[in-house]
N, C-alpha and C positions, 0 to 999 in steps of 0.2 A: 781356277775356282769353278767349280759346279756350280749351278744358278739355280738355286732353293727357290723355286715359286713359292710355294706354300710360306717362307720365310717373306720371303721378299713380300707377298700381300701382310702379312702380320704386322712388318714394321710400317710398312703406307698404310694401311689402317689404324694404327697407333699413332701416328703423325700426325692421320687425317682426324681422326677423334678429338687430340689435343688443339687442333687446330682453333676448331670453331667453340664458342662465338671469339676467342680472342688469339692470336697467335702466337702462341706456346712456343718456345724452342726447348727442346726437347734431348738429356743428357743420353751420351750413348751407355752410361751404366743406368740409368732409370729404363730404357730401353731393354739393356739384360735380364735386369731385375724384373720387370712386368712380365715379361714375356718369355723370363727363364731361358735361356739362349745363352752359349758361353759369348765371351767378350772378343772374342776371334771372328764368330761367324757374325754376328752384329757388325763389327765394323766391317768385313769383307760386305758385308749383304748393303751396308750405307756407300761406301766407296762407290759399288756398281751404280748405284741407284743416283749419286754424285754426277759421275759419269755420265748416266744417261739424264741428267738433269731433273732429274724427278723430287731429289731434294736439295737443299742445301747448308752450308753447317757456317758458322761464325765463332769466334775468339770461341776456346773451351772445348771443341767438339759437342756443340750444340745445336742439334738439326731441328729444320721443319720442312714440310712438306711444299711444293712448290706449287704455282697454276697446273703445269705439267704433268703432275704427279698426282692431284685430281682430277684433274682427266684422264688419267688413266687409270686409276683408280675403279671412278664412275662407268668407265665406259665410253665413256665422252670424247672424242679427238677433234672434238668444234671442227670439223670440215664444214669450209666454206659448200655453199650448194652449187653444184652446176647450174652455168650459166651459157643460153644459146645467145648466136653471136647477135641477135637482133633485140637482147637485155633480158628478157623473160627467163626465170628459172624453168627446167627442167622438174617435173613432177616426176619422181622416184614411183610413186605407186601405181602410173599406168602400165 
């Protein structure tokens, strides 16, 4: 399988939208259907996304988005800050 960026952000953003404020799980044909995408490359693009733990799916094939999968999303990969060995973090901006 070819790895659809553009696909793959569409469905983590539809994830992520349903998410908040309450957590949706989310059918792999409402998936299709919103976002017009046959039923193949949907669940090929959730499987990866499984995989790399970014979602994950319960009885029905019903996904949501994971912590993981907003941050990655976001941008965000919560790294911890550098720390010298005498406890003081590390200022990135100097």
């Amino acid at each position: 399988m070819k790895v659809e960026k553009e696909l793959i952000r569409k469905i983590l953003r539809k994830l992520y939208d349903d998410y908040f404020p309450y957590v949706v799980r989310v059918s792999e044909l409402k998936l299709k259907d919103e976002l017009q995408i046959d039923s193949q490359r949907v669940a090929a693009v959730l499987h990866y996304l499984e995989y790399k733990s970014l979602v994950e799916s319960e009885e029905q094939r019903k996904w949501k988005i994971t912590a993981s999968g907003i941050d990655f999303l976001e941008g965000d990969l919560l790294k911890p800050e550098p720390v010298k060995s005498d406890g003081f973090v590390i200022d990135k901006k100097k």
